[in-house]
LOKE-760174 format. One record per atom (N, C-alpha, C, O): atom name; residue in three letters; z, x negated, y. Coordinates in steps of 0.05 Angstrom, whole numbers. Each point is the difference from the previous one (the first is absolute). Layout:
<nodes>
 atome residu      z      x      y
    CA    ALA      Z      X      Y
...
</nodes>
This chain:
<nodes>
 atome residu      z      x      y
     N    UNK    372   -191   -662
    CA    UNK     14    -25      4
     C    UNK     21      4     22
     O    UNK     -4      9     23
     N    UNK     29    -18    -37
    CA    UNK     22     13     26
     C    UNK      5    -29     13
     O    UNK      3    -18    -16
     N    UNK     -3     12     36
    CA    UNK     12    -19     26
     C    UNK     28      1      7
     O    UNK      8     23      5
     N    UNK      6    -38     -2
    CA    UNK     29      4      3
     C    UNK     -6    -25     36
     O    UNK    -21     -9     10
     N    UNK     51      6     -1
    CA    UNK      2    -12     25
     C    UNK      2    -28      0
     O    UNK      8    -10     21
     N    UNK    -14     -8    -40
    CA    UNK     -3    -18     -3
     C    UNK    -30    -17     -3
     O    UNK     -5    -23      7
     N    UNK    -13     44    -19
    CA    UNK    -25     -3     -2
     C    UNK    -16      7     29
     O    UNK    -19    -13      8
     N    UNK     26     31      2
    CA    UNK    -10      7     30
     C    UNK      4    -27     24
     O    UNK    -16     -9     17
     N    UNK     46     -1    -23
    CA    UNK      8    -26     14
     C    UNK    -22    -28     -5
     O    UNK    -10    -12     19
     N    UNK      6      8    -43
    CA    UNK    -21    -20    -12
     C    UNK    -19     11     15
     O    UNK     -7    -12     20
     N    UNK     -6     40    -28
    CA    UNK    -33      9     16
     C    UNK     -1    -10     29
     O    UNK    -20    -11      9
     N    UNK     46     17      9
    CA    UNK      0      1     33
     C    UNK      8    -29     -6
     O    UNK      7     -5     23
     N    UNK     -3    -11    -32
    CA    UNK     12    -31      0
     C    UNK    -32    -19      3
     O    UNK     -6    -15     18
     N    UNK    -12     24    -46
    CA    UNK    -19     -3     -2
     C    UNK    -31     15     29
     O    UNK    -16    -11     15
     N    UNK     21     29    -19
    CA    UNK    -15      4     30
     C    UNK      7     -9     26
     O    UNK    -16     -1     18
     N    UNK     40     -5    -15
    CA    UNK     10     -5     26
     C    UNK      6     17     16
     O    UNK     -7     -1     23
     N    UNK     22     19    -34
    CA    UNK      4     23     19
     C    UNK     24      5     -6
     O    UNK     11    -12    -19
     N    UNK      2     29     35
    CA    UNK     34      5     17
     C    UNK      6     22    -11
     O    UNK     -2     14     20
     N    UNK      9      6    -41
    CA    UNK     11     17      3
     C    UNK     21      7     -4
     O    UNK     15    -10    -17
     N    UNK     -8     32     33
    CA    UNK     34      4      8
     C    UNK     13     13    -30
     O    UNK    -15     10    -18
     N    UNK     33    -11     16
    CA    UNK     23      0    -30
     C    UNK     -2     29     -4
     O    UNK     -7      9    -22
     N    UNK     13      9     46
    CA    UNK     -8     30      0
     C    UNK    -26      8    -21
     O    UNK      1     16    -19
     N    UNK    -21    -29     25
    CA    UNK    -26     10    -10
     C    UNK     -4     -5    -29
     O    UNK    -11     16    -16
     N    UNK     23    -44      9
    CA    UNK     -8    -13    -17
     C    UNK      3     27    -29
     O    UNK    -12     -4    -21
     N    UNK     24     23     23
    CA    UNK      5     17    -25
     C    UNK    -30     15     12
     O    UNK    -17    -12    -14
     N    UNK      5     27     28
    CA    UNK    -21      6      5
     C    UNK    -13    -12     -6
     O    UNK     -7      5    -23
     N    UNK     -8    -31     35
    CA    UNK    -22    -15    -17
     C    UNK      3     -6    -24
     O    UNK    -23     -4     -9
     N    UNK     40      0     -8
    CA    UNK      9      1    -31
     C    UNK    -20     21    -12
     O    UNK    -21     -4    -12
     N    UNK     41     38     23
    CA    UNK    -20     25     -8
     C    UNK    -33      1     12
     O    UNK    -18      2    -17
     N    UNK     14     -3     39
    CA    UNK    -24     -4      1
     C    UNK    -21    -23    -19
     O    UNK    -18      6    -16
     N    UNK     26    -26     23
    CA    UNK    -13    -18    -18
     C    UNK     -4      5    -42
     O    UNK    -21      0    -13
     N    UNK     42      4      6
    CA    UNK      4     11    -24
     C    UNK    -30     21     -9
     O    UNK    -16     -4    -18
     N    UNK     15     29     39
    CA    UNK     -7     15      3
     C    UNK    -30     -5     -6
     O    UNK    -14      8    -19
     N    UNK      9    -26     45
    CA    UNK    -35    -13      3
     C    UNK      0    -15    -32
     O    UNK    -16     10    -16
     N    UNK     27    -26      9
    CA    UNK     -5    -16    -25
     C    UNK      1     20    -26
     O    UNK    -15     -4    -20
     N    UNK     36     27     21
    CA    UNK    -12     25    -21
     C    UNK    -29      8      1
     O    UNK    -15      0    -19
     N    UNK     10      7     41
    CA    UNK    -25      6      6
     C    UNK    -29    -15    -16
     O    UNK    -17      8    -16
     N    UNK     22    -29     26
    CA    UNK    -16    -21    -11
     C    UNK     -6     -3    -33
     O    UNK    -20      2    -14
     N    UNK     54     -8      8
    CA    UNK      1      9    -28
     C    UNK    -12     17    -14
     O    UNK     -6     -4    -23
     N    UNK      2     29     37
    CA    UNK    -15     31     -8
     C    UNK    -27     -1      0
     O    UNK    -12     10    -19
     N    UNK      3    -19     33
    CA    UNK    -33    -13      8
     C    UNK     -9    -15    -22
     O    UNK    -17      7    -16
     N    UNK     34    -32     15
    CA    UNK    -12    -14    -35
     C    UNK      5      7    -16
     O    UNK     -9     -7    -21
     N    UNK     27     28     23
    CA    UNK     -3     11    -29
     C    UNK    -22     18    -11
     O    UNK      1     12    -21
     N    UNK    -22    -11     41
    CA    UNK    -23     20     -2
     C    UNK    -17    -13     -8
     O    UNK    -10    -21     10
     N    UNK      0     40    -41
    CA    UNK    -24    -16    -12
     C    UNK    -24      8     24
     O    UNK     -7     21     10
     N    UNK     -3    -56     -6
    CA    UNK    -34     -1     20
     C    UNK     -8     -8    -14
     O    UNK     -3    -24      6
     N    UNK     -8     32    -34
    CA    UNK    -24    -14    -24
     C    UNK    -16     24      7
     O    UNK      5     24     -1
     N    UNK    -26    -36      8
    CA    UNK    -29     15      2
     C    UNK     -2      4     33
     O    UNK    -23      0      8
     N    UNK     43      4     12
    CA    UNK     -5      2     27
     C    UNK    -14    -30     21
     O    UNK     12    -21      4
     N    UNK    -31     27      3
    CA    UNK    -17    -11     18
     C    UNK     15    -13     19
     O    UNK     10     18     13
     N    UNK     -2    -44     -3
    CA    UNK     11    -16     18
     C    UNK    -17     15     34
     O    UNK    -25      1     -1
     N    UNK     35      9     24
    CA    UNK    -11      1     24
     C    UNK      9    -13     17
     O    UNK     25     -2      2
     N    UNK    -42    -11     17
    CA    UNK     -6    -13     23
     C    UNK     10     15     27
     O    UNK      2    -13     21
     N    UNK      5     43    -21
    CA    UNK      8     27     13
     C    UNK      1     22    -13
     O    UNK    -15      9    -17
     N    UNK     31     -2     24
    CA    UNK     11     25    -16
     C    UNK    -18     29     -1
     O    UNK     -4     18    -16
     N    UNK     -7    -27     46
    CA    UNK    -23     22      7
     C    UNK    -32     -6    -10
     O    UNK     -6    -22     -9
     N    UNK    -10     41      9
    CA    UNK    -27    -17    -13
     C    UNK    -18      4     20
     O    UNK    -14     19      4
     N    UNK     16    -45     12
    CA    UNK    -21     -3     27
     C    UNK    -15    -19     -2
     O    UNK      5    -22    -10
     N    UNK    -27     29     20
    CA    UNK    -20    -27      4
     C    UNK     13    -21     22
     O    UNK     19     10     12
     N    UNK    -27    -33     -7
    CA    UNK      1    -10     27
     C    UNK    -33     10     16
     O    UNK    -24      0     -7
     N    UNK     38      5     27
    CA    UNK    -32      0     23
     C    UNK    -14    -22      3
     O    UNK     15     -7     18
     N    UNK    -28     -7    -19
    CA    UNK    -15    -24      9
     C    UNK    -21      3     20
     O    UNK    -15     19     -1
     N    UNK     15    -43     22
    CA    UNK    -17      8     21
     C    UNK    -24    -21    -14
     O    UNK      1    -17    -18
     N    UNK    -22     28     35
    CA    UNK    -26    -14    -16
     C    UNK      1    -34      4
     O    UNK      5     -8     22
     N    UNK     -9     -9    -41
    CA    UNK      2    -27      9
     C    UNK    -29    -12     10
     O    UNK    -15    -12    -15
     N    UNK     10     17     42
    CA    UNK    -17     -9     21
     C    UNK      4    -21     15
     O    UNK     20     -9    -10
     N    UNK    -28     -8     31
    CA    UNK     -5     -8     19
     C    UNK      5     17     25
     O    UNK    -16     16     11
     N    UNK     44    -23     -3
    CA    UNK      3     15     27
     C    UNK     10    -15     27
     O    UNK     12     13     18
     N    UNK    -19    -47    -18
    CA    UNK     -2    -11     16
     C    UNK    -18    -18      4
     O    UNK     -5     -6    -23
     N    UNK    -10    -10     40
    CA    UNK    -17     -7     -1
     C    UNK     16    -30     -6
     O    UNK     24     -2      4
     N    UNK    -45    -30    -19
    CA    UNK      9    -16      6
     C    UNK      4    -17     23
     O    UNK    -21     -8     10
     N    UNK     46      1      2
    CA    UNK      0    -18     25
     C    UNK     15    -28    -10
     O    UNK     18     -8     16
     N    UNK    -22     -7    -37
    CA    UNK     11    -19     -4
     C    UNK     -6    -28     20
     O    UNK     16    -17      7
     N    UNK    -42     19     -1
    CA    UNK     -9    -18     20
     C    UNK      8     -1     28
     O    UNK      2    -18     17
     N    UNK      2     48    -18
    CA    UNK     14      5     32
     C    UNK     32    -10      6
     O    UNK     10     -6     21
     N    UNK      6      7    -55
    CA    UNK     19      0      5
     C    UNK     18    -36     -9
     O    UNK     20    -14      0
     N    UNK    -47     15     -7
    CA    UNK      6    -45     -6
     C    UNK     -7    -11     18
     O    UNK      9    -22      5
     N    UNK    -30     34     10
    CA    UNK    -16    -19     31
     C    UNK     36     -7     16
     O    UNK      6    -19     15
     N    UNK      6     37    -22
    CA    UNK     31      1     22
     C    UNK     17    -20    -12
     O    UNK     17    -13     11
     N    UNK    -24     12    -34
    CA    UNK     30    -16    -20
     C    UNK     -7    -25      1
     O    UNK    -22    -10     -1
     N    UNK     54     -7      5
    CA    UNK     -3    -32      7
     C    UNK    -11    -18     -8
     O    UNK     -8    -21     11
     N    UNK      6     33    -49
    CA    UNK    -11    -21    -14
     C    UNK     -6     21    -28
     O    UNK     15     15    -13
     N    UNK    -45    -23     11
    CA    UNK    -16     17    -24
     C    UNK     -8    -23    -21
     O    UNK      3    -24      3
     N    UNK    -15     38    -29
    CA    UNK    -18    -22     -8
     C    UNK     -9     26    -27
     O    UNK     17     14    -12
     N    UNK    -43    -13      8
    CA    UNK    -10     10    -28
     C    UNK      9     29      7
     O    UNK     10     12    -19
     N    UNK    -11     -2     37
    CA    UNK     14     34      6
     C    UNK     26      3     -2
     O    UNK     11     22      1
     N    UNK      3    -48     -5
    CA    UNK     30      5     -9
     C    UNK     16    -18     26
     O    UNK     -6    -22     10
     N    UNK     32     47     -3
    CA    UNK     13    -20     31
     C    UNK     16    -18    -13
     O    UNK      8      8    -22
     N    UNK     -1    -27     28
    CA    UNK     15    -26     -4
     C    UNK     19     -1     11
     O    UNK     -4      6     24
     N    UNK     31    -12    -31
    CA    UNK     27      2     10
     C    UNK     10    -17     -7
     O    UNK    -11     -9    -20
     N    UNK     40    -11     32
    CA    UNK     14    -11     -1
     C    UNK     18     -2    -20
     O    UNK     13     20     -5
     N    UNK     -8    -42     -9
    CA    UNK     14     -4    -24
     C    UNK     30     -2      3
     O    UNK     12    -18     12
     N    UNK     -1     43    -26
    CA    UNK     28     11     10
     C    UNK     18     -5    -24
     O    UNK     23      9      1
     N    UNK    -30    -20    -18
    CA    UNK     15    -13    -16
     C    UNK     -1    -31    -26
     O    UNK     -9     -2    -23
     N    UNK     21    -16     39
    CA    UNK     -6    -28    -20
     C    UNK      7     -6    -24
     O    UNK     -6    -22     -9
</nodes>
């Protein structure tokens, strides 16, 4: 897909970005370039290839799911202004 300097103007019009008149034939070729690319990619039969989550084949680590604090909920509502049912009560911030 070739890009000419009119289509680059729309792209930077649409993003909001500034670029100087100098460049604009460079981002044309570059851009062009990236969207061949792409083009080349779909054109690759993926019938029968496995969708991945990472390219690499790693486990995640997981840490053991334990108890590694004790409970202090009582300790930490005895302080709070206003409790009720284990749950703190707050001020109504929108009517």
């Amino acid at each position: 897909m070739s890009l000419d300097a009119s289509d680059i103007e729309k792209i930077a019009h649409l993003a909001r970005l500034e670029i100087a008149l100098e460049s604009i034939a460079r981002y044309a070729a570059d851009l062009s370039n990236i969207l061949d690319l792409v083009a080349q990619m779909d054109a690759v039969d993926t019938t029968g290839v496995e969708p991945m989550a990472h390219p690499l084949h790693m486990s995640q680590r997981l840490r053991p799911d334990r108890v590694s604090e004790r409970n202090q909920r009582e300790l930490f509502q005895a302080i709070a202004p206003l409790t009720e049912d284990g749950l703190y009560l707050v001020p109504k911030v929108i009517d």
